[in-house]
TIKOLPA-249761 format. One record per residue (C-alpha): residue in three letters; x, y, z. Coordinates in steps of 0.25 Angstrom, whole numbers, plus 5000, padded with zeros to 4 digits. Example, Ala and Ser with C-alpha at 12.3 -4.5 7.8 and 13.67 -1.06 7.14 Angstrom:
BEGIN
ALA 5049 4982 5031
SER 5055 4996 5029
//
This chain:
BEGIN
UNK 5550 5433 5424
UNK 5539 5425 5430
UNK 5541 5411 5423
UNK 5530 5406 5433
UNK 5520 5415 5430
UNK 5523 5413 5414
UNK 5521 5398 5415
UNK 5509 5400 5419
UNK 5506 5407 5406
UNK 5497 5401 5394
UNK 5510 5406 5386
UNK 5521 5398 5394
UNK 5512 5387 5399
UNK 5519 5374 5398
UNK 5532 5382 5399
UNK 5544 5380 5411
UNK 5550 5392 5418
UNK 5563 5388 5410
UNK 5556 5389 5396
UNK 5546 5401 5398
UNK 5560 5409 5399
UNK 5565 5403 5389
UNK 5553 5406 5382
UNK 5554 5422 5385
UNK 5567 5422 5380
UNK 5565 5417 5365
UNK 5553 5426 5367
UNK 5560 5440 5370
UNK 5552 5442 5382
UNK 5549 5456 5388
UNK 5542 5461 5401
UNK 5535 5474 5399
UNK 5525 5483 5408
UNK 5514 5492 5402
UNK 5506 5501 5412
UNK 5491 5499 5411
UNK 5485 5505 5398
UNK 5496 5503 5392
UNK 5497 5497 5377
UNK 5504 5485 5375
UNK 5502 5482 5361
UNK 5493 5492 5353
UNK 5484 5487 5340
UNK 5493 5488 5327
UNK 5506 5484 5333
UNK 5515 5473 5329
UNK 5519 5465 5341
UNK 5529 5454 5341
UNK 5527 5449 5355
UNK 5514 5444 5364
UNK 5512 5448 5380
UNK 5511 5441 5390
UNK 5504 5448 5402
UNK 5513 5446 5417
UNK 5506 5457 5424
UNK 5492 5464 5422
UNK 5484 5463 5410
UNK 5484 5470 5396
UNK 5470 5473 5388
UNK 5470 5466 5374
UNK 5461 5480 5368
UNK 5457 5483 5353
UNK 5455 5499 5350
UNK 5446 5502 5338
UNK 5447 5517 5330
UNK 5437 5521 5338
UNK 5444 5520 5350
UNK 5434 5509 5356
UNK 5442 5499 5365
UNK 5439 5484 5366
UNK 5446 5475 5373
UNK 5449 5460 5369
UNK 5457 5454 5381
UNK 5463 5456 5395
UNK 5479 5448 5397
UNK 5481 5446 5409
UNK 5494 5439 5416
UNK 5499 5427 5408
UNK 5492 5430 5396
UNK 5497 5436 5382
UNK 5494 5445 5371
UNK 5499 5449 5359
UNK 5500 5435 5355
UNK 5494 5434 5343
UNK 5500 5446 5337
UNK 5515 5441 5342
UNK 5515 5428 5334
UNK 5511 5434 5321
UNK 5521 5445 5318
UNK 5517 5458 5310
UNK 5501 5456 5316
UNK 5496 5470 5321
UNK 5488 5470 5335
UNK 5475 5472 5334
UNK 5473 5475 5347
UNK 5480 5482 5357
UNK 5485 5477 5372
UNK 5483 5487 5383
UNK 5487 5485 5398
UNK 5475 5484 5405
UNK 5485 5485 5419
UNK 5499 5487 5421
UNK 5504 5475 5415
UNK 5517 5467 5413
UNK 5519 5460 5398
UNK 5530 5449 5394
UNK 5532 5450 5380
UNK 5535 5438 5371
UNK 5540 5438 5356
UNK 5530 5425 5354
UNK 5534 5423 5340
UNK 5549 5419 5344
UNK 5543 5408 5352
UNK 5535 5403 5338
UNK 5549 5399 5332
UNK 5559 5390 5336
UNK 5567 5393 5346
UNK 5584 5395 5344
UNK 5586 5391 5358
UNK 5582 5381 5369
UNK 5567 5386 5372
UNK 5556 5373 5369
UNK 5543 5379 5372
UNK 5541 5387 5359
UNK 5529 5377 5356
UNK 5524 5377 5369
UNK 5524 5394 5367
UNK 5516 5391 5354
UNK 5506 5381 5360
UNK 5502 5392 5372
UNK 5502 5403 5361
UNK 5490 5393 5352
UNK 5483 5394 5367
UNK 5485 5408 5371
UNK 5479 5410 5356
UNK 5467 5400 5359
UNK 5463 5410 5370
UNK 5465 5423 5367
UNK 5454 5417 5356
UNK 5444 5412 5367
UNK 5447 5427 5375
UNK 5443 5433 5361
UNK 5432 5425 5358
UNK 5426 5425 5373
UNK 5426 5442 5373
UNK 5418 5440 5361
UNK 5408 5433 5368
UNK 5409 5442 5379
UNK 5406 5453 5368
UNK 5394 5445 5361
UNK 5382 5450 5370
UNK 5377 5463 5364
UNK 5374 5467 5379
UNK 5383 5472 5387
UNK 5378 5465 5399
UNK 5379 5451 5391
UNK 5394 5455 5389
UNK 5397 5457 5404
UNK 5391 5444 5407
UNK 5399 5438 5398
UNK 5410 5442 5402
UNK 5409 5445 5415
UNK 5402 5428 5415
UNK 5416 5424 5410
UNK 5424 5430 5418
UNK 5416 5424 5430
UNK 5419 5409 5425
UNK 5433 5413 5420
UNK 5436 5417 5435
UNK 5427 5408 5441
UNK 5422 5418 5449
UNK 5410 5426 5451
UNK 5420 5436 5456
UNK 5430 5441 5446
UNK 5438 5453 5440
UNK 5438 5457 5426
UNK 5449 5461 5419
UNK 5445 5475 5413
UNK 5442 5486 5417
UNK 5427 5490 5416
UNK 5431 5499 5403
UNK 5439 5486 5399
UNK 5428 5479 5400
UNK 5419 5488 5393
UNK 5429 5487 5382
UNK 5431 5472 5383
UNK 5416 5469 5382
UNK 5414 5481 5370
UNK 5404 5488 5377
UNK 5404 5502 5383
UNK 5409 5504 5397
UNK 5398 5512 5403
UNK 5387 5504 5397
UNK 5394 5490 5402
UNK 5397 5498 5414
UNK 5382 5502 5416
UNK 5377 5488 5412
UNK 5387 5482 5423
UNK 5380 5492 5434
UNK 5367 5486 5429
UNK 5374 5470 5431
UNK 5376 5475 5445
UNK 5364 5480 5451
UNK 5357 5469 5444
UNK 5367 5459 5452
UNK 5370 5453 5440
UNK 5386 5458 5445
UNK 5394 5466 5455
UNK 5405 5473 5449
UNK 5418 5482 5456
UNK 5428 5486 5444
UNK 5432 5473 5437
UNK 5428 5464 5448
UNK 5413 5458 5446
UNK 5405 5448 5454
UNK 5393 5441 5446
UNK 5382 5439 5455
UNK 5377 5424 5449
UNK 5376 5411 5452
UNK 5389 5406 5452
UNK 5382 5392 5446
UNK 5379 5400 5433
UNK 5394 5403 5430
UNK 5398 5388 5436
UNK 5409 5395 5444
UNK 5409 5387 5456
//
């Protein structure tokens, strides 16, 4: 196990080497792989344990009976899911976490490390503190893709999105995490049409775009980049 790479995470920040093992032991952790599309949790379920991304990146997605896909949230490496639905017990998901690349997951009972300990392991309230701050975000993440999704144009939702991702990276220059049907899906807009509006975007100048990488063609002063 990477203990380096785990410190650096927002769930075992302010932990030593020595305490994050300790820490994966009161929480039964497991290592598993999952293939790219494959499901990782599917809405309904009952899940007693929250994942923490290694390698790769998994899709936070939300089917309705339609079949119309939308996707709420991309984990990366570092990052967790399932965290909300681990700490209360007898919760269904109501949303369902999809590889979105071959991915590695460390799985962590998270509720154990809600209770007193019976052994030597003192960071269980540091464990809860950095569980409070993982929840602050994935409230900003949700409340930012609503923003993104307020425009009633799809061209106003690419600017968004694509705006924030520039000042996130602090680039002009950047790679997206999805896919362009991911995208599509992420911004609740149809892929040929958001597609066709970004073909538009290109040979206005407004962008250049290869795949997932974009280039904005601004002045970077607007964005306050540099």
């Amino acid at each position: 196990m990477n203990f380096n790479f785990l410190s650096k995470t927002t769930l075992f920040r302010g932990m030593t080497e020595e305490e994050i093992e300790k820490m994966l032991d009161c929480l039964g952790a497991k290592q598993q792989h999952f293939s790219k599309g494959e499901v990782i949790f599917r809405a309904g379920e009952l899940v007693q344990s929250l994942g923490l991304v290694l390698t790769g990146s998994v899709n936070i997605e939300n089917d309705d009976v339609w079949g119309n896909k939308s996707i709420l949230d991309n984990i990366g490496p570092g990052q967790v899911f399932a965290e909300t639905y681990a700490c209360v017990p007898g919760e269904p998901m109501m949303v369902s976490v999809v590889a979105s690349e071959n991915v590695e997951v460390l799985f962590l009972n998270v509720s154990e490390g809600l209770q007193t300990c019976s052994g030597e392991c003192h960071s269980h309230g540091r464990l809860i503190q950095n569980l409070l701050t993982i929840s602050a975000q994935k409230n900003l993440n949700l409340s930012r893709r609503i923003f993104h999704t307020t425009s009633k144009s799809i061209r106003g939702r690419l600017l968004s999105y694509l705006s924030y991702q520039a000042a996130r990276q602090g680039s002009l220059n950047f790679s997206i995490p999805f896919n362009r049907q991911q995208l599509a899906d992420y911004l609740s807009v149809d892929r040929s049409a958001m597609s066709n509006e970004l073909s538009k975007m290109q040979k206005e100048g407004v962008l250049t775009v290869n795949r997932n990488y974009f280039v904005l063609n601004v002045e970077t002063s607007e964005y306050g980049l540099m």
